[in-house]
N, C-alpha and C positions, 0 to 999 in steps of 0.2 A: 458526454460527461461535462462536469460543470469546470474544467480548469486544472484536469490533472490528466494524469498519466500514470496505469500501471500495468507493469509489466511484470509476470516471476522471469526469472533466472533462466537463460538456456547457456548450460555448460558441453564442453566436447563430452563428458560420458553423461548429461542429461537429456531425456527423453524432451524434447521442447513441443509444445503445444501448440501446433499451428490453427488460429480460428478465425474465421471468414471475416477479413475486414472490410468494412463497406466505407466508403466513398462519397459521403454525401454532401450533395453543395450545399445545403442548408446549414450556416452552422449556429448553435446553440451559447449557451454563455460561456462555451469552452469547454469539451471535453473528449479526450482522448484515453481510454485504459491500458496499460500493458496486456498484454498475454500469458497468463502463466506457464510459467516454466518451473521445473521441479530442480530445486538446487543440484547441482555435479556434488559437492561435496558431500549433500546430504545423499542425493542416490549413492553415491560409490562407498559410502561410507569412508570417504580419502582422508587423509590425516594431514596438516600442514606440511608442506613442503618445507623440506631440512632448510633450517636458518630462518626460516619466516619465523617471526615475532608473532607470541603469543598473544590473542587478544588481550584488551586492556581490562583491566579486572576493577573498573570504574565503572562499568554498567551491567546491569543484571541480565542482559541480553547476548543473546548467540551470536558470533559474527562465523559466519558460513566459508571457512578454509579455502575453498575452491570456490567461489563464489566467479563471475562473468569479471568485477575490479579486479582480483586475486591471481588471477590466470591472466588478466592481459601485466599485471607489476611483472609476472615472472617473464612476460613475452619481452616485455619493453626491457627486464634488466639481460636476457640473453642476445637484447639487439643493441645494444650499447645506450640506449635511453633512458640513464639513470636519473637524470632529473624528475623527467617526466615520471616516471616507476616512483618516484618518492613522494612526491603529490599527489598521485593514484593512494598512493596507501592513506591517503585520508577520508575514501572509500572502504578499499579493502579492510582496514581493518577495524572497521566501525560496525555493527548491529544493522540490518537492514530484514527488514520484512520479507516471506519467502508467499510466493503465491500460486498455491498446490494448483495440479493441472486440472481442466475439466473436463476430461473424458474421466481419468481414473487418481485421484486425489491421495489414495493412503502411500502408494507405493513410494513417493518424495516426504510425505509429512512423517511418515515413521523414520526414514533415515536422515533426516531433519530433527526428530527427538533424540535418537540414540548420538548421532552427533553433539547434540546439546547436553545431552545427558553425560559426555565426557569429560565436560570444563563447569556440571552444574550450572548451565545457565536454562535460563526462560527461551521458549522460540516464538516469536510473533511470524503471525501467519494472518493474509487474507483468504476469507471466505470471498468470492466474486465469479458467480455462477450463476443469478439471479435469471430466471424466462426473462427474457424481451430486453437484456441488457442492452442499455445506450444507445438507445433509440433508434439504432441504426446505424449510428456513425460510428465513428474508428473501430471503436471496440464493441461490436456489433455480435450477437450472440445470446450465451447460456444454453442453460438448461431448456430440452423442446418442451418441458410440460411441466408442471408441479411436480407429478408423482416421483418423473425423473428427479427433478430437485429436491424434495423430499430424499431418494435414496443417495442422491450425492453429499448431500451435509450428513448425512447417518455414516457413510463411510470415511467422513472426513473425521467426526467426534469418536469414531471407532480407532483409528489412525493414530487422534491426539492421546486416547484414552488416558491415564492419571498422569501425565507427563507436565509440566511446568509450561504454561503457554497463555499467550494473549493475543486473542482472537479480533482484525476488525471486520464489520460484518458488511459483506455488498454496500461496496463503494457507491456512491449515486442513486442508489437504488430511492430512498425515501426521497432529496432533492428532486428528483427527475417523476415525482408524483407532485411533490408539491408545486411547481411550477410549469405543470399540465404536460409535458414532454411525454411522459408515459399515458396510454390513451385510458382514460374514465374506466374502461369496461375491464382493466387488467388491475386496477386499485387493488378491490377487494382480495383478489389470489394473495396481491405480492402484500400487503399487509398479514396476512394469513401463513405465508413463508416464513415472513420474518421473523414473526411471534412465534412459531414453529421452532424453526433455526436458533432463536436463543434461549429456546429450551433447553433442546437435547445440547446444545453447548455447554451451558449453565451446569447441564445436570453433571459433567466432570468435572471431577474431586479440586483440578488446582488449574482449571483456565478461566481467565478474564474477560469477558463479550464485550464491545465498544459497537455501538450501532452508528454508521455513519451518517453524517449529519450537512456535506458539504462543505462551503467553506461562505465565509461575510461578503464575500462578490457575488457570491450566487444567488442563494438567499437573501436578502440585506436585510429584512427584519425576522430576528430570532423568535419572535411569536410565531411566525409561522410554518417552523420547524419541530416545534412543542407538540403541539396535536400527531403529527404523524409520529414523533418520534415515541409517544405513548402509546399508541397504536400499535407501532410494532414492539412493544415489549421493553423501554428503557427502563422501566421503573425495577426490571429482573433483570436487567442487565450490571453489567459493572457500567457502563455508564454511555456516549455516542462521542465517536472522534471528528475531528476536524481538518481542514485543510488538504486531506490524500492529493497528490500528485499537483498542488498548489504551489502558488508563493508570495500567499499574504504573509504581511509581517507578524512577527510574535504577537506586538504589544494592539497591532488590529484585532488578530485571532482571540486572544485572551481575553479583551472588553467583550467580543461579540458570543464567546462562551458561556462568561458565568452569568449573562443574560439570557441566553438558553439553559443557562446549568437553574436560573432561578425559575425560570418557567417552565421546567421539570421536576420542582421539589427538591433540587439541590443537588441532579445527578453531577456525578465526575467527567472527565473530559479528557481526552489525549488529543496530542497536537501532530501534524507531520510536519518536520522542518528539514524535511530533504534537501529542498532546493530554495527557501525561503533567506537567503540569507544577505541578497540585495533587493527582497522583497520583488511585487511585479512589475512588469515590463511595464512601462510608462506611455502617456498619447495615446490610449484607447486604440491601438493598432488591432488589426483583427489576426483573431484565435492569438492573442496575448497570452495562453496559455500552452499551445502547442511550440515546443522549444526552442521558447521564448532567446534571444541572444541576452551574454551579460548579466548570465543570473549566477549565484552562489550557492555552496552547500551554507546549511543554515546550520543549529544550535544542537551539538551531538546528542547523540541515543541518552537519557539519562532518564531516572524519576526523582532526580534530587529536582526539583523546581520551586522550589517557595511559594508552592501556591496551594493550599488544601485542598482542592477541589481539581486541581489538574495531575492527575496520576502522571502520566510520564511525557517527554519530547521522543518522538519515533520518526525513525526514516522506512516511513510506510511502502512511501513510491520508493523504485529503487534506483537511484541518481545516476543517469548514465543509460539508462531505458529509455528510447526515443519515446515520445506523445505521439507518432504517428511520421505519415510524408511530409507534413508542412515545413517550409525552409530545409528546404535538404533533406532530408533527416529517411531514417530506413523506416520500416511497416512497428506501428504500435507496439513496445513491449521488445523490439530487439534493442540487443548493445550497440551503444555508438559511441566505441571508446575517446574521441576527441571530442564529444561532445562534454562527456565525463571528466575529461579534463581539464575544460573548461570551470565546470563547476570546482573542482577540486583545486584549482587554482586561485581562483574569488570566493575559497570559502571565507564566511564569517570569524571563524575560528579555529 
């Protein structure tokens, strides 16, 4: 991957997703993905723990009860680490993206809608099951075939069915064609997925498609993100996101959007500002994108943004999901709660 990290949620009563990470010395302009993991809260269908504060009824999005922050506040406030427990909840109680598993997807994203369906909020969910993902490195996998990936996005839209949700669509997947990473002869399939995939997405009653788009380090000229993103279906989509598991700054991402948003016809754009909120690691250090030291959570979950054309700020990557082994750190997609605290300490706001 070009610069991020994601990971879904692995809770104690979640079924967590273990998938081959590969190790490769070669590395790319930076990219590590989580694992998905199917929320605890949403599988168990658990209700906030007594005295947990209700999420904040400022954003239209689902913050996951039990979520991997949620569960360590409770850990840290029964060990006496109430500081620490109080600057976690700048996590926990924030909107974060849930990224269904890829063996079997509906079983998390239905108890992820009923969840949501209880405080009427929207669930943001990553699709990221794409054949031949990430070229091999960290987050090394998917789907073994089309067909297979075909019947895993069908049970995913079957999952979401009329429920309130904003879908972003395989992280990397378009980046990692356009700057040759993905080999020539798999183009056409994964062009042909994608167009696929935000169909039958499309086709339900109240969810939102975002096709991913990388971020302005990866890519650095938006022209040539335009062609593929047409390709695979933007112009039927709600529109392509930026930055996933990143942390260019706002006011970078935004110039390099509505320059891609013009060279689309005007599409919309969401942003992830997970971790973007001292923007990135500086000196060209390598894999500056694998967890990076001294980064911040960046500009909370909203769609208030003043911007016509930027639909919402989303914490896609879920803050506190390692990028991988580099500096320390545990296998792509687990919790690293001091890492997490870190961020939640330096956030922006």
């Amino acid at each position: 991957m070009s610069g991020r990290s994601i990971v879904p949620r692995a809770l104690p009563r979640t079924v967590r997703v273990l998938a081959a990470l590969a190790l490769a010395a070669a590395v790319t302009a930076g990219c590590s993905t989580p694992q998905p993991r199917v929320t605890g809260a949403a599988e168990a269908g658990a209700e906030p723990a007594r005295g947990e504060p209700a999420p904040s009824a400022a954003s239209p999005f689902w913050v996951d009860p039990n979520s991997d922050a949620a569960r360590q506040v409770r850990a840290w406030e029964k060990e006496g680490r109430e500081a620490d427990a109080k600057l976690l909840r700048r996590i926990s109680e924030r909107p974060v993206a849930d990224w269904p598993a890829w063996d079997d997807p509906a079983p998390g994203i239905r108890a992820a809608v009923r969840s949501a369906a209880r405080t009427k909020k929207t669930v943001v969910l990553v699709a990221y099951n794409i054949p031949h993902r990430d070229c091999g490195l960290y987050s090394a996998g998917g789907a073994k075939d089309a067909d297979a990936y075909r019947a895993w996005i069908g049970e995913f839209a079957a999952a979401v069915g009329d429920a309130p949700a904003t879908v972003v669509l395989e992280p990397d997947a378009l980046p990692h064609v356009t700057d040759g990473c993905t080999p020539p002869e798999h183009h056409a399939e994964r062009y042909q997925l994608l167009s696929e995939a935000v169909d039958t997405l499309t086709a339900l009653p109240n969810t939102r498609v975002y096709l991913d788009a990388g971020n302005p380090d990866w890519i650095d000229e938006p022209d040539r993100m335009a062609q593929p993103l047409r390709q695979a279906g933007v112009d039927r989509a709600a529109g392509f996101s930026l930055n996933v598991s990143n942390f260019q700054s706002n006011a970078g991402v935004r110039t390099y959007a509505r320059q891609l948003s013009d060279a689309t016809g005007g599409a919309h754009f969401v942003i992830d500002t997970s971790r973007n909120g001292k923007g990135p690691l500086s000196g060209g250090r390598e894999e500056a994108w694998c967890n990076p030291p001294g980064r911040g959570l960046g500009t909370p979950p909203t769609t208030k943004t003043g911007d016509d054309r930027l639909d919402a700020y989303l914490w896609i990557k879920r803050p506190g999901d390692s990028d991988g082994t580099c500096r320390g750190g545990p296998p792509a997609g687990d919790w690293w709660p001091e890492y997490a605290l870190g961020l939640a300490r330096r956030a922006a706001s």
